[in-house]
DOZA-339251 format. One record per residue: residue number from 1; z negated, x, y negated of N, C-alpha, C, O in turn. Coordinates in steps of 0.1 Angstrom, whole numbers, plus 5000, padded with zeros to 4 digits. Example, Ala and Ser with C-alpha at 12.3 -4.5 7.8 and 13.67 -1.06 7.14 Angstrom:
<sites>
@num = 1; n_w = 4922; n_u = 5132; n_v = 5057; ca_w = 4922; ca_u = 5123; ca_v = 5045; c_w = 4922; c_u = 5132; c_v = 5033; o_w = 4915; o_u = 5142; o_v = 5033 $
@num = 2; n_w = 4929; n_u = 5128; n_v = 5022; ca_w = 4929; ca_u = 5137; ca_v = 5011; c_w = 4921; c_u = 5129; c_v = 5000; o_w = 4920; o_u = 5134; o_v = 4989 $
</sites>
This chain:
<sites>
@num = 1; n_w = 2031; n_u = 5952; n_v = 5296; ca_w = 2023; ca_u = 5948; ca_v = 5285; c_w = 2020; c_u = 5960; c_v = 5275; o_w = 2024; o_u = 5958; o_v = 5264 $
@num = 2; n_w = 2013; n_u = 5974; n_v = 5280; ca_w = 2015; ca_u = 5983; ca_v = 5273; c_w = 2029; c_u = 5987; c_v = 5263; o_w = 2029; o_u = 5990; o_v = 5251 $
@num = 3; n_w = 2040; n_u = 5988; n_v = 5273; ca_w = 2052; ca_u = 5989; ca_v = 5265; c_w = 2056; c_u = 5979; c_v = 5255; o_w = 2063; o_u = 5983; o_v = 5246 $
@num = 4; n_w = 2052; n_u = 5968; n_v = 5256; ca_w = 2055; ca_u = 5959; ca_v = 5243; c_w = 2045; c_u = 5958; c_v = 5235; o_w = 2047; o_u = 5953; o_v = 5224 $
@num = 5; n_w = 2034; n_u = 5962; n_v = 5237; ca_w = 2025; ca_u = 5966; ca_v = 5229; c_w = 2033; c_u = 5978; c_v = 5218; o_w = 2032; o_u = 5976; o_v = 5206 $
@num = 6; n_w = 2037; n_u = 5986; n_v = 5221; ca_w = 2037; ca_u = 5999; ca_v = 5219; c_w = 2047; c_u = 5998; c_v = 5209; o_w = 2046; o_u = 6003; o_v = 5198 $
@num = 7; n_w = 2062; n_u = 5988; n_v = 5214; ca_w = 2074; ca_u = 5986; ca_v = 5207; c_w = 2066; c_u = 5973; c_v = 5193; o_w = 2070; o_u = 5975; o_v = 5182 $
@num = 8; n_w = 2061; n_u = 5967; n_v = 5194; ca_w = 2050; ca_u = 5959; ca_v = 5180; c_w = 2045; c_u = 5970; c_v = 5171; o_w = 2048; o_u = 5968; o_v = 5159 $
@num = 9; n_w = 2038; n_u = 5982; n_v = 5175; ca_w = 2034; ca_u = 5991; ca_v = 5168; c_w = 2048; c_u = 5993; c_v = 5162; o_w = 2051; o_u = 5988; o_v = 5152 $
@num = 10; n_w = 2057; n_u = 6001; n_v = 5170; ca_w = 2065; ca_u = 6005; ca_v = 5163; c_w = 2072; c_u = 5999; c_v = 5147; o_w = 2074; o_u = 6003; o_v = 5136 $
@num = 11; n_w = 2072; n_u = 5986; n_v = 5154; ca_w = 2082; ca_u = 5974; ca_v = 5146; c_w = 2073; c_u = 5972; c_v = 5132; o_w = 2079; o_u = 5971; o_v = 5121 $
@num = 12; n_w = 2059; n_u = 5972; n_v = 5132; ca_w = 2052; ca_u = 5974; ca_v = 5121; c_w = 2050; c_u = 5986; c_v = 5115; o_w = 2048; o_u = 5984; o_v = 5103 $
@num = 13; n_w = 2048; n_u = 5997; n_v = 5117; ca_w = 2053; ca_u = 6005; ca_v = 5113; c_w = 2066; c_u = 6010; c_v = 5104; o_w = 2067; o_u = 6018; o_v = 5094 $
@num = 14; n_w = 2074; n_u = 6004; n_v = 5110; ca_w = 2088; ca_u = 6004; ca_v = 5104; c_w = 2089; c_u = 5994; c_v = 5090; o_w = 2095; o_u = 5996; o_v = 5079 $
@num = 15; n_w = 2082; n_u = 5981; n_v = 5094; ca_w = 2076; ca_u = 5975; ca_v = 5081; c_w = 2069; c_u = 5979; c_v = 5072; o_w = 2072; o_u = 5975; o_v = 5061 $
@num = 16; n_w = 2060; n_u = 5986; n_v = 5073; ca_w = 2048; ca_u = 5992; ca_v = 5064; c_w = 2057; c_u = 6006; c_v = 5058; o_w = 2052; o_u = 6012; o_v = 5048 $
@num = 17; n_w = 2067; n_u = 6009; n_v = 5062; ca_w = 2068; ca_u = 6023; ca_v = 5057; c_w = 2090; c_u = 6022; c_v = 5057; o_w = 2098; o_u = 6023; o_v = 5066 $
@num = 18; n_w = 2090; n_u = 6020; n_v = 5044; ca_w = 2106; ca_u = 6019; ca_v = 5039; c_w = 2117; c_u = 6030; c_v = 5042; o_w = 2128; o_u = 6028; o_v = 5038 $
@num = 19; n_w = 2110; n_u = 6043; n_v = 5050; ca_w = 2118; ca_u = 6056; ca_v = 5046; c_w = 2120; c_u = 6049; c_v = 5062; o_w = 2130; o_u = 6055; o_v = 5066 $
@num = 20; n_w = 2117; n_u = 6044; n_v = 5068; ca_w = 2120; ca_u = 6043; ca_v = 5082; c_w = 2131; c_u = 6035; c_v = 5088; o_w = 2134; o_u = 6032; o_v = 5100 $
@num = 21; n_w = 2136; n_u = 6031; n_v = 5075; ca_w = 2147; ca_u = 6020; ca_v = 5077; c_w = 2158; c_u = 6022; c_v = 5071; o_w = 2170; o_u = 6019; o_v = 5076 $
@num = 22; n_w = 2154; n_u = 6028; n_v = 5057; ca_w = 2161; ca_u = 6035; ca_v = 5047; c_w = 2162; c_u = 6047; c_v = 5037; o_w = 2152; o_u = 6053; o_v = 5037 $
@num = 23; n_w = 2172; n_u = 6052; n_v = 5029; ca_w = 2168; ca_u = 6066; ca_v = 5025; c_w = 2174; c_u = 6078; c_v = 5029; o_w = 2186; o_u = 6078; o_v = 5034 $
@num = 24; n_w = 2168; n_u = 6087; n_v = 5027; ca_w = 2172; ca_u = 6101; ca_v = 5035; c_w = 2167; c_u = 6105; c_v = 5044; o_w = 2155; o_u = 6102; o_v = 5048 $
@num = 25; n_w = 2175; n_u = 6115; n_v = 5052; ca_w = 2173; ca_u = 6116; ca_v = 5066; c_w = 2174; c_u = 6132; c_v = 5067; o_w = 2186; o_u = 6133; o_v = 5065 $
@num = 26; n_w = 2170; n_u = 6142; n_v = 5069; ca_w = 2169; ca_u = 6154; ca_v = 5065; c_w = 2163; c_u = 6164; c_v = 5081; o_w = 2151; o_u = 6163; o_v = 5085 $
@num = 27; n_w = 2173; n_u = 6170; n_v = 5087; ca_w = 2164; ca_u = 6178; ca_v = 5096; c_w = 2161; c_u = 6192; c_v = 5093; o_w = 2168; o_u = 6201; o_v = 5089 $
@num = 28; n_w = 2150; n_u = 6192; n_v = 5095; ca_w = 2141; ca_u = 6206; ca_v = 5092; c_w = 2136; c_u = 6213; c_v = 5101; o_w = 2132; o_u = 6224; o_v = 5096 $
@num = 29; n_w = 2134; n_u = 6211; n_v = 5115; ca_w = 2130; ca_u = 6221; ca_v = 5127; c_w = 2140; c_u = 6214; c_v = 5135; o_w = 2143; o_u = 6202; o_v = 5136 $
@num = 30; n_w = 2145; n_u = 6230; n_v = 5145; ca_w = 2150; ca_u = 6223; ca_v = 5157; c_w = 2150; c_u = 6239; c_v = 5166; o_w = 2153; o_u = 6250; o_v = 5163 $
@num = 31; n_w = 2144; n_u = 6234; n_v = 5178; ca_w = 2140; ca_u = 6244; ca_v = 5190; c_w = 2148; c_u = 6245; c_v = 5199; o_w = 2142; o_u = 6244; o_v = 5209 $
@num = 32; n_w = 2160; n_u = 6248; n_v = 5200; ca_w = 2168; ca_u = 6245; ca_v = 5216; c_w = 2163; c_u = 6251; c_v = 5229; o_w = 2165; o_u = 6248; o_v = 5241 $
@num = 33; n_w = 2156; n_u = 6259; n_v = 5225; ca_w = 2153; ca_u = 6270; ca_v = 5237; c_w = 2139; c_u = 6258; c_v = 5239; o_w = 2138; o_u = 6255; o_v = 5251 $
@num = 34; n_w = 2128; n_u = 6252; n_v = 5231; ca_w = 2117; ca_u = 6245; ca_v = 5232; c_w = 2120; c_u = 6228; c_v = 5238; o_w = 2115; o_u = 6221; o_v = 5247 $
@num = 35; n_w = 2133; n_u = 6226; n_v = 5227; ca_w = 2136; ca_u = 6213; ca_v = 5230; c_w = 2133; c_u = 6206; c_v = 5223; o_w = 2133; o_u = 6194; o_v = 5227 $
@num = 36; n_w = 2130; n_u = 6209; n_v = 5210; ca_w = 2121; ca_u = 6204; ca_v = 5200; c_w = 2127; c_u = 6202; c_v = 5191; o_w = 2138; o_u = 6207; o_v = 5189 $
@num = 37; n_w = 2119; n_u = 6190; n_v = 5181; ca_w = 2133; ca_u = 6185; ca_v = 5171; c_w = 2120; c_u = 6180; c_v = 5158; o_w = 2109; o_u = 6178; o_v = 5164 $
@num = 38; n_w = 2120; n_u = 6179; n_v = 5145; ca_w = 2116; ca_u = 6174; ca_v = 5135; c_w = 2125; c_u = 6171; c_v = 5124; o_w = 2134; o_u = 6179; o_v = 5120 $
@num = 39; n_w = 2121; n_u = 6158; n_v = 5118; ca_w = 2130; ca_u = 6152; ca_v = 5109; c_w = 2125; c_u = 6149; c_v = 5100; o_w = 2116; o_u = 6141; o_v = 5101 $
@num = 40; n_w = 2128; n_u = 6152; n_v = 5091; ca_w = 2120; ca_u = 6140; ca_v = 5077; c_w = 2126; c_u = 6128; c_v = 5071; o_w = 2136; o_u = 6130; o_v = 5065 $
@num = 41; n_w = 2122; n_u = 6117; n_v = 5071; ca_w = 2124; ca_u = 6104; ca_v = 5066; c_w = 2121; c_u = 6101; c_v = 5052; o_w = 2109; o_u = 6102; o_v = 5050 $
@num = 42; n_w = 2128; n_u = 6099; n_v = 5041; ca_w = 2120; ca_u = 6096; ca_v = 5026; c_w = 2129; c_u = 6088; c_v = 5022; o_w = 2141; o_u = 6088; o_v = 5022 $
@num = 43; n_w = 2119; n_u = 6078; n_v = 5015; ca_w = 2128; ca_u = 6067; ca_v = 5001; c_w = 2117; c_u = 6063; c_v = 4994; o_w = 2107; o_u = 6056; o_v = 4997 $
@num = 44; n_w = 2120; n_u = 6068; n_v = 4984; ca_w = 2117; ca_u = 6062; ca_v = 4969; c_w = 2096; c_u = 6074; c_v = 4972; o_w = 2096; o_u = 6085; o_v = 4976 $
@num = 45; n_w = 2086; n_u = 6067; n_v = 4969; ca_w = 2077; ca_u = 6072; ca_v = 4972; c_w = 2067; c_u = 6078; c_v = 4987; o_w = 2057; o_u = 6084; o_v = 4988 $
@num = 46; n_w = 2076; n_u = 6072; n_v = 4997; ca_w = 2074; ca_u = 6071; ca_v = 5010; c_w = 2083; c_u = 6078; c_v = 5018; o_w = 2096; o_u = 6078; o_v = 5018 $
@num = 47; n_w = 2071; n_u = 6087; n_v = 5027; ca_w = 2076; ca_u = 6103; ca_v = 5034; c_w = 2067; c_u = 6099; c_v = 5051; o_w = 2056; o_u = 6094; o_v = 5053 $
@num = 48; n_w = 2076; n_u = 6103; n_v = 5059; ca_w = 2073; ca_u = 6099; ca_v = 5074; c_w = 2080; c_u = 6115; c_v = 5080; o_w = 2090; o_u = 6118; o_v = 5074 $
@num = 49; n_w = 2076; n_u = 6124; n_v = 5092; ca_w = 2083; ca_u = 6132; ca_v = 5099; c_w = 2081; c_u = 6123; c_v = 5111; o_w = 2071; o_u = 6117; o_v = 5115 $
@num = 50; n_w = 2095; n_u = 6125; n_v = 5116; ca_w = 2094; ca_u = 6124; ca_v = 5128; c_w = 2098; c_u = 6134; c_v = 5140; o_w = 2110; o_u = 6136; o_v = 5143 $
@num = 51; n_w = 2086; n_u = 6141; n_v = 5147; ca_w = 2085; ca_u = 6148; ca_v = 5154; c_w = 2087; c_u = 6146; c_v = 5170; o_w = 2082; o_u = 6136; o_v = 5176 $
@num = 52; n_w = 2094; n_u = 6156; n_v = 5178; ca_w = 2102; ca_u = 6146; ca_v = 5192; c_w = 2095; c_u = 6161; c_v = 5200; o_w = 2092; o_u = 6172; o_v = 5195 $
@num = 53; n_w = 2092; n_u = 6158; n_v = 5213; ca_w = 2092; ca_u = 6169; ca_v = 5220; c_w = 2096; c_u = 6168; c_v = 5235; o_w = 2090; o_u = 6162; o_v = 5244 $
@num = 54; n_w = 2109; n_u = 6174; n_v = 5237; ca_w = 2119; ca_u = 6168; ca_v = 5245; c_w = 2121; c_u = 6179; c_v = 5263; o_w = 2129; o_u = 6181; o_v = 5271 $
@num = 55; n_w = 2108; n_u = 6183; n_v = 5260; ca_w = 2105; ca_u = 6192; ca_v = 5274; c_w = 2096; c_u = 6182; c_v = 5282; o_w = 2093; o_u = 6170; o_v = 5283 $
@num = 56; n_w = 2092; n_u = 6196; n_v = 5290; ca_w = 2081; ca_u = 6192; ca_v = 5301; c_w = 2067; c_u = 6199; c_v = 5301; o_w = 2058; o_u = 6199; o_v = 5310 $
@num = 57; n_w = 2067; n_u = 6205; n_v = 5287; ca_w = 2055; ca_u = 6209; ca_v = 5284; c_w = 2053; c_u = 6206; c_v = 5269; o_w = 2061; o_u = 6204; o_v = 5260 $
@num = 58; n_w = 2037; n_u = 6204; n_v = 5271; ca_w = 2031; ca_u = 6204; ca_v = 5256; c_w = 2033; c_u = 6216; c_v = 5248; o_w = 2029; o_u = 6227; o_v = 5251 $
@num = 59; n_w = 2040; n_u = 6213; n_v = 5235; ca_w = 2047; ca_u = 6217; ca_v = 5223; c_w = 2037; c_u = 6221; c_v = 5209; o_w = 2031; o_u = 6210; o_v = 5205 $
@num = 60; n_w = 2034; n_u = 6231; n_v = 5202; ca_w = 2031; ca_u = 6227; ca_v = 5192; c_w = 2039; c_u = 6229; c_v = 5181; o_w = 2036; o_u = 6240; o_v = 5175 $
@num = 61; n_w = 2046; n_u = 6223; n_v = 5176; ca_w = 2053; ca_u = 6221; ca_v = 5166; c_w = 2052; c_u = 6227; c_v = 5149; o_w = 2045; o_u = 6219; o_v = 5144 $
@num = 62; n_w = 2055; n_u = 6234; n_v = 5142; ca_w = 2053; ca_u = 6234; ca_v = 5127; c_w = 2066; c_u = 6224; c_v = 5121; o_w = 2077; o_u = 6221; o_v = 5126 $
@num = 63; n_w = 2057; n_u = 6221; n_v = 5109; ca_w = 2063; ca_u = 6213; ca_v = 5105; c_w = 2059; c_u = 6216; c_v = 5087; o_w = 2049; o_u = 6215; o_v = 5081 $
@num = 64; n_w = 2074; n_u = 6221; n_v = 5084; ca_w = 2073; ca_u = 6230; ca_v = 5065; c_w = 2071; c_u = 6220; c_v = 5060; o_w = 2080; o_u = 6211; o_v = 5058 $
@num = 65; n_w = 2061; n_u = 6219; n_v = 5057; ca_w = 2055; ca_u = 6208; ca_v = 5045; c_w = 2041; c_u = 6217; c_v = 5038; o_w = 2035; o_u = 6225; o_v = 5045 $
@num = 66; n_w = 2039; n_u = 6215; n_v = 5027; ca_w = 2027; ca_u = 6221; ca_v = 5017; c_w = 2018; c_u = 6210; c_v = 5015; o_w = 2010; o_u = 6210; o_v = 5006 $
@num = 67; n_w = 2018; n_u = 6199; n_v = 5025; ca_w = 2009; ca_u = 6190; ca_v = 5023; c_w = 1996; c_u = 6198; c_v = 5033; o_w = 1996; o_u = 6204; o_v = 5043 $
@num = 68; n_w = 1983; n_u = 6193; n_v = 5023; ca_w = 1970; ca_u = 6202; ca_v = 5031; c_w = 1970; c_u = 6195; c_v = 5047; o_w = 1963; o_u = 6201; o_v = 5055 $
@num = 69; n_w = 1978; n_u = 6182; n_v = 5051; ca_w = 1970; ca_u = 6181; ca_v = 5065; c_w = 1986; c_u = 6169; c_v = 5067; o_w = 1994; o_u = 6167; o_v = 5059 $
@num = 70; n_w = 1985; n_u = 6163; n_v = 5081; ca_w = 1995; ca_u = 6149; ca_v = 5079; c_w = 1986; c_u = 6139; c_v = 5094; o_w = 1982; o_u = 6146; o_v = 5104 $
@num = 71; n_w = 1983; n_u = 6130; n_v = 5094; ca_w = 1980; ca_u = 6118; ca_v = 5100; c_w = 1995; c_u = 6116; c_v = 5110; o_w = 2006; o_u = 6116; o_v = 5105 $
@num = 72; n_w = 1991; n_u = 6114; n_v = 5125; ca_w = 2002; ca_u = 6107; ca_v = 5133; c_w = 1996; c_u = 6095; c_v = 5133; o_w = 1986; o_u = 6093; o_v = 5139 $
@num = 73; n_w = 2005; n_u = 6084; n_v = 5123; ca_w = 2006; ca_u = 6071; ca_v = 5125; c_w = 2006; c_u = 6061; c_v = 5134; o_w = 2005; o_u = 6049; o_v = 5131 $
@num = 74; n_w = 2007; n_u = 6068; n_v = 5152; ca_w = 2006; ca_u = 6059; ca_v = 5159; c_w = 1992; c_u = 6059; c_v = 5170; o_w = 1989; o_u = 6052; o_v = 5179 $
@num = 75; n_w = 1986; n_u = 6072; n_v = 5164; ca_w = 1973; ca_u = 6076; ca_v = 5174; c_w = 1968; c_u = 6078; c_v = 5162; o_w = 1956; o_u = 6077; o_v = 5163 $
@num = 76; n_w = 1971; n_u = 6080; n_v = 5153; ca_w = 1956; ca_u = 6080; ca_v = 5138; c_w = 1949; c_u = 6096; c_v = 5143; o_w = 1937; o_u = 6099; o_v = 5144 $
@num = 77; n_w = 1959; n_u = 6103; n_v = 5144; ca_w = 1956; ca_u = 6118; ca_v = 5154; c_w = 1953; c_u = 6129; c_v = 5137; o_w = 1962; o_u = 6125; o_v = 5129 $
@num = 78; n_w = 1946; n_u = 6138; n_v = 5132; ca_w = 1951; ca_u = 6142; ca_v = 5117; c_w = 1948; c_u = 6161; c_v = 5124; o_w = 1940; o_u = 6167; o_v = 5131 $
@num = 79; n_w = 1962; n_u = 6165; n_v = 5116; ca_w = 1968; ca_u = 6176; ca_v = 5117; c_w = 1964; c_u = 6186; c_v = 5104; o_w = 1970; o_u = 6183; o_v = 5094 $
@num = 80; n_w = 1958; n_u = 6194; n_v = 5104; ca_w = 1953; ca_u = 6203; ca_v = 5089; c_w = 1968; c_u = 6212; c_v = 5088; o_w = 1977; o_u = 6214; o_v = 5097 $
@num = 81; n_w = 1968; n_u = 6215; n_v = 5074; ca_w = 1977; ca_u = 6219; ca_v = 5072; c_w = 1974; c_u = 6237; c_v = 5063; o_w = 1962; o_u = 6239; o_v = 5060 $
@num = 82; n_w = 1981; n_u = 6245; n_v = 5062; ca_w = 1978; ca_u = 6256; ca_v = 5054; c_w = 1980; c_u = 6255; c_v = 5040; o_w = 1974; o_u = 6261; o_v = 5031 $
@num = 83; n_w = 1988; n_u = 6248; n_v = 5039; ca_w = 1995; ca_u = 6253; ca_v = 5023; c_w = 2009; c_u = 6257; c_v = 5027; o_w = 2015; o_u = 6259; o_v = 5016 $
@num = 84; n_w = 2019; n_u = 6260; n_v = 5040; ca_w = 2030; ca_u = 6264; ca_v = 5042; c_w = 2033; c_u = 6255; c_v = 5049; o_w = 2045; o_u = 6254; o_v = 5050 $
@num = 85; n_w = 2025; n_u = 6244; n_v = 5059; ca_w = 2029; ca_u = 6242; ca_v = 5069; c_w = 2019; c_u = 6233; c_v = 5077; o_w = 2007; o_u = 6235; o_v = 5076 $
@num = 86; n_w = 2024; n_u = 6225; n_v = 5086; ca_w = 2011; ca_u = 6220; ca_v = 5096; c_w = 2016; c_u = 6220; c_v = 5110; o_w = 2027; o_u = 6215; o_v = 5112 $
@num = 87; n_w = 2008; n_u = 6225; n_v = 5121; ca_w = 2009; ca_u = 6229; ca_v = 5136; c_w = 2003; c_u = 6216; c_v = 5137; o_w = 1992; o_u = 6213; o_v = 5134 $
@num = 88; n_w = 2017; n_u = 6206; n_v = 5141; ca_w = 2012; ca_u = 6195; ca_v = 5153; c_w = 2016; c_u = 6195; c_v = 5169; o_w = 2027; o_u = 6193; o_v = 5176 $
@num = 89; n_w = 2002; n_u = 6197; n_v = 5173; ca_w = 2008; ca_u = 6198; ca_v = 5190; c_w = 2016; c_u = 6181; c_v = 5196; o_w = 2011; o_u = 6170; o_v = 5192 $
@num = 90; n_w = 2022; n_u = 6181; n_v = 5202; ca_w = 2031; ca_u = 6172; ca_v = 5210; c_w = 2033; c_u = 6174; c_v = 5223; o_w = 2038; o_u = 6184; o_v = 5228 $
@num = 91; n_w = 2028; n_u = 6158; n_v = 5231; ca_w = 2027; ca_u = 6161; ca_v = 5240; c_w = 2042; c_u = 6163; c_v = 5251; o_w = 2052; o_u = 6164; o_v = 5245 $
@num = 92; n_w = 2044; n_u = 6164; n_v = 5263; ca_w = 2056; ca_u = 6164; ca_v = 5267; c_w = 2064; c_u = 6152; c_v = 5270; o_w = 2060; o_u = 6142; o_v = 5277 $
@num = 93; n_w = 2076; n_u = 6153; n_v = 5266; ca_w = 2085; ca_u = 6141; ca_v = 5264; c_w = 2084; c_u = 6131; c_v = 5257; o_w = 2088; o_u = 6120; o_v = 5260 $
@num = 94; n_w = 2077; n_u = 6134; n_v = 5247; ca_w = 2068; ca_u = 6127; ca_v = 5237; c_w = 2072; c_u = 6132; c_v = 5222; o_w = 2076; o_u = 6143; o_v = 5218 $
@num = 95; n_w = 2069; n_u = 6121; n_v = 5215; ca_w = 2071; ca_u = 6123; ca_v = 5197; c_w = 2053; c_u = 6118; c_v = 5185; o_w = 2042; o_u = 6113; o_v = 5186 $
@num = 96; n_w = 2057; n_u = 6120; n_v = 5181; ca_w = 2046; ca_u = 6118; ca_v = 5167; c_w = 2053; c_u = 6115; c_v = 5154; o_w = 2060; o_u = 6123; o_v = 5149 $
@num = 97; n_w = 2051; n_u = 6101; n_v = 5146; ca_w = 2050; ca_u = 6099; ca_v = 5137; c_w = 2044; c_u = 6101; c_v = 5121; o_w = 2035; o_u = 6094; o_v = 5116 $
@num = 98; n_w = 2049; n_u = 6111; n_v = 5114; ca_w = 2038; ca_u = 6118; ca_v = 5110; c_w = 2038; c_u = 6113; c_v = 5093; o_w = 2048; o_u = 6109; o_v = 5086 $
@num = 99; n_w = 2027; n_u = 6113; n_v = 5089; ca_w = 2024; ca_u = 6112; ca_v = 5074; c_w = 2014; c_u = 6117; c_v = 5066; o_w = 2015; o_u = 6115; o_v = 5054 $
</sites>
């Protein structure tokens, strides 16, 4: 029940937000030694990262963006940002949808 819960979120999500279906696809962090991976999603006015963390420990991620903070869309989790960048921790074997 949780897992199809979880895949509905997704599926609306993917509705509500066009870079996630279509667009550009652009990678921007990748950690081999961490395991770690970020992507950015964009079309037209609509910006999504999608953040993966493909170990066995909790990760914190930067993610080069100048936006002051970014929201994970699927926990409503908010990430402050500097002006260079925003540190989103992730948990293990786990991802974040970020905006």
């Amino acid at each position: 029940d949780a897992l199809y819960k979880y895949y509905q979120k997704l599926a609306h999500l993917k509705s509500q937000h066009p870079c996630l279906k279509q667009g550009n696809f652009e990678v921007k962090v990748v950690n081999d030694k961490q395991n770690t991976l970020a992507y950015r999603r964009t079309h037209e006015k609509s910006e999504v990262w999608v953040v993966v963390n493909n170990s066995s420990k909790t990760r914190t991620i930067r993610i080069p963006t100048e936006k002051e903070g970014l929201k994970d869309l699927l926990s409503g989790e908010r990430f402050k940002g500097d002006g260079k960048g925003v540190d989103a921790e992730v948990g293990a074997f786990s991802g974040r949808l970020l905006e």
